[in-house]
VEXZA-808864 format. One record per residue: residue number from 0; x, y, z of N, C-alpha, C in turn. Coordinates in steps of 0.2 Angstrom, whole numbers, always signed. Layout:
<sites>
[site NUM [X Y Z] [X Y Z] [X Y Z]];
...
</sites>
This chain:
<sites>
[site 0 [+17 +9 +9] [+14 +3 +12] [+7 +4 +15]];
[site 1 [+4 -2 +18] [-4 -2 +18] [-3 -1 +24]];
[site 2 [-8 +4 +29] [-8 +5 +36] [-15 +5 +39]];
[site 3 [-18 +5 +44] [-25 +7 +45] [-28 -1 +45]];
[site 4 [-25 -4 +47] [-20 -11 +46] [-14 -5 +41]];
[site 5 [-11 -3 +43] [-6 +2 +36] [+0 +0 +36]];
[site 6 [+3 +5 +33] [+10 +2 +30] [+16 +4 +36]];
[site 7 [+21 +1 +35] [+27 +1 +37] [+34 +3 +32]];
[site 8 [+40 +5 +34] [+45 +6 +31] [+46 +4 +26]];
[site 9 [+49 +4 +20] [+48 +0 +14] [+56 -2 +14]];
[site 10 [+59 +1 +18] [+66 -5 +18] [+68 -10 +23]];
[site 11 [+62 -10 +29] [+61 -14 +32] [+58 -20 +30]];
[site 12 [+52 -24 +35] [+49 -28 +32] [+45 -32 +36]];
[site 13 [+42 -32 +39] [+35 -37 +43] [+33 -42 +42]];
[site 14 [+41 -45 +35] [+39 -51 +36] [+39 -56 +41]];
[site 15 [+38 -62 +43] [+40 -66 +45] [+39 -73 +39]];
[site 16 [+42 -78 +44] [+42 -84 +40] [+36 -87 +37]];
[site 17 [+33 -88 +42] [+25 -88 +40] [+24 -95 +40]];
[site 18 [+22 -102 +41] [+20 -107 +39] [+14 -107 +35]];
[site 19 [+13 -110 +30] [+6 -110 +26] [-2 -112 +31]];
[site 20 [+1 -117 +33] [-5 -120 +37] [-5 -119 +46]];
[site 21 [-2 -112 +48] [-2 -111 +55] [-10 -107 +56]];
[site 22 [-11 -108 +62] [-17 -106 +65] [-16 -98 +65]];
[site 23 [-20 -93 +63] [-22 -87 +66] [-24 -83 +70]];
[site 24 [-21 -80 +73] [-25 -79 +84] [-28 -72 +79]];
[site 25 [-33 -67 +82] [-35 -63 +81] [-39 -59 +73]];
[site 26 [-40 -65 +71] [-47 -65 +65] [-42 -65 +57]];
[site 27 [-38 -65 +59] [-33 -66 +50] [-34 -71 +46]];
[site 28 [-31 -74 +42] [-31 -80 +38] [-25 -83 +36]];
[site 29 [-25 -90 +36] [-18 -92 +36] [-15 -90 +27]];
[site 30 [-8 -90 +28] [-4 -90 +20] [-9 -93 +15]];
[site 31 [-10 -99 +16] [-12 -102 +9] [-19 -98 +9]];
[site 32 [-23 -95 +13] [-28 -94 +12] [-28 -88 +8]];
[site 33 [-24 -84 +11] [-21 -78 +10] [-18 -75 +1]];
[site 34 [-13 -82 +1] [-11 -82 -8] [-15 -86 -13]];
[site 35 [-22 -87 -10] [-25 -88 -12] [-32 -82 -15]];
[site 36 [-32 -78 -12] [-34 -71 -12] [-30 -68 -16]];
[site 37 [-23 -68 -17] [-18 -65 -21] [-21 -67 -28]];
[site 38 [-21 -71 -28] [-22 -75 -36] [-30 -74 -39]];
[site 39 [-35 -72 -35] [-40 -69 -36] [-41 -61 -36]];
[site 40 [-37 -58 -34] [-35 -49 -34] [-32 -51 -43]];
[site 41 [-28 -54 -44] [-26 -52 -51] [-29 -54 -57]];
[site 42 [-36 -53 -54] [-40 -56 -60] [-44 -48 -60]];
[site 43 [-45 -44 -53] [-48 -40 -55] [-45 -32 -61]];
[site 44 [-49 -30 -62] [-48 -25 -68] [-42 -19 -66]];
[site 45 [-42 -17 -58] [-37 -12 -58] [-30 -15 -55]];
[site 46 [-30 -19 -53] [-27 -23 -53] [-22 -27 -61]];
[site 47 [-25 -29 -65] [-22 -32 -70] [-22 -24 -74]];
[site 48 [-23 -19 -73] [-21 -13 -77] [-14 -10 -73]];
[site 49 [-14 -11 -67] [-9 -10 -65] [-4 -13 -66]];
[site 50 [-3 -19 -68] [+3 -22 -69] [+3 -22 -77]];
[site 51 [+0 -21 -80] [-1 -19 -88] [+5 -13 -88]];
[site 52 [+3 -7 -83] [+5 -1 -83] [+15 -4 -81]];
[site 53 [+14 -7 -78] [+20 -8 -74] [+24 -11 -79]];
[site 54 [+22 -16 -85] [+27 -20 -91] [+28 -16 -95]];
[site 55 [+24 -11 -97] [+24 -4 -100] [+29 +0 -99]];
[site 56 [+32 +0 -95] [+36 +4 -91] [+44 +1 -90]];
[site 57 [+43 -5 -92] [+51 -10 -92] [+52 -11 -87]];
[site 58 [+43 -14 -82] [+46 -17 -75] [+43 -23 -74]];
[site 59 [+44 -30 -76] [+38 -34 -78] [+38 -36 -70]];
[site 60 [+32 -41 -69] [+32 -44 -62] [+31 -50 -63]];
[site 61 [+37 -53 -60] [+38 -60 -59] [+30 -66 -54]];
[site 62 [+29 -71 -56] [+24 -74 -54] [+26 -74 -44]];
[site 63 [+29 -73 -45] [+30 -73 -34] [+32 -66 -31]];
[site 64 [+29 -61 -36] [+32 -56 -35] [+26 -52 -29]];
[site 65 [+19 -57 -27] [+18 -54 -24] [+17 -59 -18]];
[site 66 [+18 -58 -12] [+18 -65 -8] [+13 -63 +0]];
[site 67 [+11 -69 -2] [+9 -68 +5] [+11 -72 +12]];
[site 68 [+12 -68 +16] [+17 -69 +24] [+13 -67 +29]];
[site 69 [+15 -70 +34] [+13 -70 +42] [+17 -61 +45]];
[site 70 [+15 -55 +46] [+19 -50 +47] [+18 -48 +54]];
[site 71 [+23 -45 +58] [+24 -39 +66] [+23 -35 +65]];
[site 72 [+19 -32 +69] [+16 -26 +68] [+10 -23 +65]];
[site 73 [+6 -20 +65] [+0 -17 +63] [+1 -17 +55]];
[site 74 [+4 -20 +52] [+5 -18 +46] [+0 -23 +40]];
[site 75 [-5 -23 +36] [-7 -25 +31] [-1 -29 +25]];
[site 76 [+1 -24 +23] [+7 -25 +18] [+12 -22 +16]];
[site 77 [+15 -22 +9] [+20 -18 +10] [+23 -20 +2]];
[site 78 [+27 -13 +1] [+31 -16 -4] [+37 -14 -3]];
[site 79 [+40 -20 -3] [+48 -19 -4] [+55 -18 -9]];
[site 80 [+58 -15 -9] [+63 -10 -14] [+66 -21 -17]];
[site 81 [+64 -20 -23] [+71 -27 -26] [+66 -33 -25]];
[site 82 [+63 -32 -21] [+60 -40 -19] [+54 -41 -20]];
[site 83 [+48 -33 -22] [+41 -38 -22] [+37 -33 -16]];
[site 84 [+32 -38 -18] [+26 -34 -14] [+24 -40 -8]];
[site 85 [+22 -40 -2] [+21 -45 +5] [+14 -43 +7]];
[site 86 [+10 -48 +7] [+3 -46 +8] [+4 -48 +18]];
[site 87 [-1 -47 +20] [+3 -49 +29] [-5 -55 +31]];
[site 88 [-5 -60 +27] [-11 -64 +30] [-13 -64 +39]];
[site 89 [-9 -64 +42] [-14 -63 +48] [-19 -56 +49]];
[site 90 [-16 -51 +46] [-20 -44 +48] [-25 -45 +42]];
[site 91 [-27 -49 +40] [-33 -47 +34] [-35 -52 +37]];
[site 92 [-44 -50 +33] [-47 -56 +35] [-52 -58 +26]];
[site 93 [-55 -53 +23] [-58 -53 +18] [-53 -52 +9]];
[site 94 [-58 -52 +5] [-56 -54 -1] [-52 -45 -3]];
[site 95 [-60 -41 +0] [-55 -34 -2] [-50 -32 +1]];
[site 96 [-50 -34 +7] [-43 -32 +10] [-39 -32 +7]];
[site 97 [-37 -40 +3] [-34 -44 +2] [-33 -37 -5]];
[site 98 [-37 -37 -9] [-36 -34 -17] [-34 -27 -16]];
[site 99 [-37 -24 -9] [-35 -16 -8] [-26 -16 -7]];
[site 100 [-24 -21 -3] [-18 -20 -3] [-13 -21 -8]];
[site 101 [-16 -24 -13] [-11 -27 -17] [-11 -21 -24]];
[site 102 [-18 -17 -24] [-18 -11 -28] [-15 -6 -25]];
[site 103 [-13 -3 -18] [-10 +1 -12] [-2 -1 -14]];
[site 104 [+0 -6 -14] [+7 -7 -15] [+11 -7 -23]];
[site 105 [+4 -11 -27] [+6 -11 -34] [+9 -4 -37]];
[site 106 [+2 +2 -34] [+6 +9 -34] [+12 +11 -33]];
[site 107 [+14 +11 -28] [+23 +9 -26] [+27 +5 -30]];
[site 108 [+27 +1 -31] [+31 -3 -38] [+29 +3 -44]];
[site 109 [+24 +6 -45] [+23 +7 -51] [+28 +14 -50]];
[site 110 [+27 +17 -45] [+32 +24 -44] [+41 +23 -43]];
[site 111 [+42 +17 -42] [+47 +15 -41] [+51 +13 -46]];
[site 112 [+46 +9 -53] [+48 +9 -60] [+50 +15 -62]];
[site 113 [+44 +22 -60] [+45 +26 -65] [+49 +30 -63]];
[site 114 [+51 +30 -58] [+55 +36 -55] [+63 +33 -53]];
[site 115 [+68 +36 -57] [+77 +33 -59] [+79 +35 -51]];
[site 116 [+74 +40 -49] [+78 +42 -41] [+75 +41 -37]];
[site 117 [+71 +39 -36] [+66 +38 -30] [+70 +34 -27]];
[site 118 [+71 +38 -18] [+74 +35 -12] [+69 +36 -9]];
[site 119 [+66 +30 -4] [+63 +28 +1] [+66 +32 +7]];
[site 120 [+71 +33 +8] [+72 +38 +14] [+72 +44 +14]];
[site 121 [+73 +48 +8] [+70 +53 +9] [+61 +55 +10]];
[site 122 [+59 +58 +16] [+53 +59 +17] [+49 +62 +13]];
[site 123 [+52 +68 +7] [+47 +71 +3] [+46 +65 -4]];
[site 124 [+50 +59 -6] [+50 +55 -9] [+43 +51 -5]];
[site 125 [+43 +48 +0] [+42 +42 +4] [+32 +46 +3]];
[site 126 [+33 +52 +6] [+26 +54 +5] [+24 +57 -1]];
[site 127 [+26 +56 -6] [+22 +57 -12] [+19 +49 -14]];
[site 128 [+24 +46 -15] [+21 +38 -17] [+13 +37 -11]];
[site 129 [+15 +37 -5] [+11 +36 -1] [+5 +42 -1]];
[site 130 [+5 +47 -5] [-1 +52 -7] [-3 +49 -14]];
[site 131 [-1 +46 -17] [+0 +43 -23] [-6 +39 -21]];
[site 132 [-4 +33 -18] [-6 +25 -17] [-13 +28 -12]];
[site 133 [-12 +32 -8] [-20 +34 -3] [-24 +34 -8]];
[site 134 [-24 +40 -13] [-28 +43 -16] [-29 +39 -23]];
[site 135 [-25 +35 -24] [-26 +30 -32] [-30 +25 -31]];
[site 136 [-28 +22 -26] [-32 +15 -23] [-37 +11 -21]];
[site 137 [-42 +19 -20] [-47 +17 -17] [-46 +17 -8]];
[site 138 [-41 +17 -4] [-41 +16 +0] [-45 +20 +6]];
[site 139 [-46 +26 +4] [-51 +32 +6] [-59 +33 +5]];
[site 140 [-60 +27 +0] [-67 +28 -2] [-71 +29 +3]];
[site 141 [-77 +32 +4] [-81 +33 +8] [-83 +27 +14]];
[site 142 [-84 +22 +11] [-89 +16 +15] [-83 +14 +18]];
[site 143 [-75 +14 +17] [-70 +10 +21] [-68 +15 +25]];
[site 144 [-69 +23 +24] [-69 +28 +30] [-75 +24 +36]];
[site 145 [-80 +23 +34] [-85 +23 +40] [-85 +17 +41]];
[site 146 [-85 +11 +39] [-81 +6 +41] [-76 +5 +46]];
[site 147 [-71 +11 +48] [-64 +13 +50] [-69 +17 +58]];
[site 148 [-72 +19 +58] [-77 +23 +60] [-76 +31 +61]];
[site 149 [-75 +32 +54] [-73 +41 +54] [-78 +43 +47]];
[site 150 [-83 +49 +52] [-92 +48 +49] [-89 +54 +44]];
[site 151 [-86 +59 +44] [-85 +66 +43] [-89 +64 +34]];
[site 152 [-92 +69 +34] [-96 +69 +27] [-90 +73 +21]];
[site 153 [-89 +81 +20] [-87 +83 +19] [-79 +81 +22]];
[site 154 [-75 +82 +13] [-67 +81 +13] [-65 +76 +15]];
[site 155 [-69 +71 +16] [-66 +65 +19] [-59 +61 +16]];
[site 156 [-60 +59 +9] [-55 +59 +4] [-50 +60 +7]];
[site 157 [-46 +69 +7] [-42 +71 +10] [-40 +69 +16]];
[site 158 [-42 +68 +19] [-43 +67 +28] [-38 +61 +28]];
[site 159 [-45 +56 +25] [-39 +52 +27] [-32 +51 +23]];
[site 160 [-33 +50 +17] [-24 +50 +13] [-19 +55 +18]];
[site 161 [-22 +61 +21] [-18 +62 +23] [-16 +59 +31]];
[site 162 [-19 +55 +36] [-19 +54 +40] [-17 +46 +38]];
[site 163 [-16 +43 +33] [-13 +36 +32] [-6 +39 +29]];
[site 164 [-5 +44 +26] [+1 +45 +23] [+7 +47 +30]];
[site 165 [+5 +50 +35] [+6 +53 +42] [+10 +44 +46]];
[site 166 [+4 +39 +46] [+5 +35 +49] [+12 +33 +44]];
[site 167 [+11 +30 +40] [+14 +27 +35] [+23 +31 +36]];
[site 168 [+23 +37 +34] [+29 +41 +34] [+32 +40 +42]];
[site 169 [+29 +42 +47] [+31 +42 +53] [+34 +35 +52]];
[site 170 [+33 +31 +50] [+35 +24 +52] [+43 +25 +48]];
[site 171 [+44 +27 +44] [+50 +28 +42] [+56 +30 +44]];
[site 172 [+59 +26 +49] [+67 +26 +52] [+69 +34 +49]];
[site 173 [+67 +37 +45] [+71 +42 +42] [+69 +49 +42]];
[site 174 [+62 +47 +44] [+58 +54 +46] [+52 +54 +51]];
[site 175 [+56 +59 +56] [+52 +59 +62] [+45 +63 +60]];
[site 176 [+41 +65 +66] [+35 +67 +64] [+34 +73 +61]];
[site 177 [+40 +79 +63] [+40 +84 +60] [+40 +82 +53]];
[site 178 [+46 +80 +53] [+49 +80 +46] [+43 +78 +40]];
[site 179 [+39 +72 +41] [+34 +67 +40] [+29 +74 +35]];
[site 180 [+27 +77 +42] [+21 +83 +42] [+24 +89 +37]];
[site 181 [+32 +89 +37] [+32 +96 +32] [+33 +93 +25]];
[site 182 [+34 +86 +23] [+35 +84 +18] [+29 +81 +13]];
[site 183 [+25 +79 +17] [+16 +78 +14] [+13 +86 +12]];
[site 184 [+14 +90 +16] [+12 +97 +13] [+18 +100 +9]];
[site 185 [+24 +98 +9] [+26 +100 +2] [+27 +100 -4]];
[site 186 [+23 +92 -3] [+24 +89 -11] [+14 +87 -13]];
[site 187 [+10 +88 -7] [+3 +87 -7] [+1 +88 -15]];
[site 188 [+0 +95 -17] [-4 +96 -24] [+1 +92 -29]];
[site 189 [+5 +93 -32] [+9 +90 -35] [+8 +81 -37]];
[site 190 [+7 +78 -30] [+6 +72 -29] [+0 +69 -28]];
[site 191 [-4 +73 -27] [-12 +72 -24] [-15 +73 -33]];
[site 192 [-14 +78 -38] [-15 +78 -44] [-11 +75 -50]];
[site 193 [-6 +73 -48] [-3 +65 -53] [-5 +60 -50]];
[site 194 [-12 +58 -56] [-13 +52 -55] [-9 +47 -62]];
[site 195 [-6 +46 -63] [-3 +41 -68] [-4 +35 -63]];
[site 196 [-2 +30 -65] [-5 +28 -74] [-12 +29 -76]];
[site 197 [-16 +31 -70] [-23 +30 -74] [-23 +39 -74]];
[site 198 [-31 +41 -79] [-30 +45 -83] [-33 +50 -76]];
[site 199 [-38 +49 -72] [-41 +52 -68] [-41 +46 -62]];
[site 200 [-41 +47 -55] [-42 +47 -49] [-48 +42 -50]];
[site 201 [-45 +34 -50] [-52 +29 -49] [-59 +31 -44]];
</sites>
């Protein structure tokens, strides 16, 4: 899931109900604005490769498989096990927020297709996806680190996937922060270096 505005638990859920046309307190966008950005993210090229990859895989995506909702808690998005992906319109406010999260999550479904055993509760599971979707996404590019206001020149890349993978796992009912921290180092190279579906590291 998306954190930093990031993600939360993946069998929980930040959804709420959401009215289309309710007012935004603290800079977000209402639903409709919001599933409106959705419908404009899948026009863009890594996006529409990623669900290419996903049909390829005998996982197609149904037209409301991505939604957007009013979400609790600091969370951007999320992908949920059976149900889809939830984009969280109060906490975004722009188009790429809107397309970063929907490629961060799309990755999760795609890990979720291809993996017959992937549990969300086990933590060496939960932080591979989420080293996956850090590093696949774009979500670490440079200019969104200094935007975030983290200058670090060198390694930054790592830095942060690894300190959103941290937030993100922490967040998981099933693994405290030890557990979080031994299981991103022990699947780190393995899942930092599988980039599928794409061929190299957008």
């Amino acid at each position: 899931m998306e954190n930093d505005s990031a993600s939360k638990p993946r069998s929980g859920g930040g959804g709420g109900g959401g009215g289309s046309t309710s007012s935004v307190q603290g800079g977000g966008m209402t639903v409709d604005e919001c599933q409106n950005m959705i419908q404009r993210s899948l026009r863009t090229p890594t996006v529409k490769f990623l669900k290419e990859q996903l049909e390829k895989s005998g996982c197609s995506i149904a037209s409301n498989f991505i939604k957007a909702t009013n979400c609790t808690g600091a969370t951007a998005g999320g992908y949920l096990k059976g149900q889809g992906i939830i984009v969280c319109s109060n906490h975004l406010q722009i188009q790429d927020e809107v397309t970063q999260v929907v490629i961060h999550e799309l990755i999760h479904a795609y890990d979720e297709c291809r993996g017959a055993n992937l549990n969300w509760s086990n933590c060496a599971h939960h932080a591979c996806s989420e080293i996956r979707a850090g590093h696949l996404s774009g979500d670490c590019h440079f200019k969104r680190e200094l935007l975030r206001g983290f200058m670090k020149m060198r390694g930054h890349e790592q830095d942060c996937v690894r300190r959103r993978v941290m937030k993100s796992v922490t967040a998981n009912p099933y693994c405290s922060e030890e557990a979080s921290k031994d299981a991103m180092e022990a699947v780190w190279d393995i899942c930092y270096n599988d980039t599928k579906p794409f061929d190299r590291a957008p």
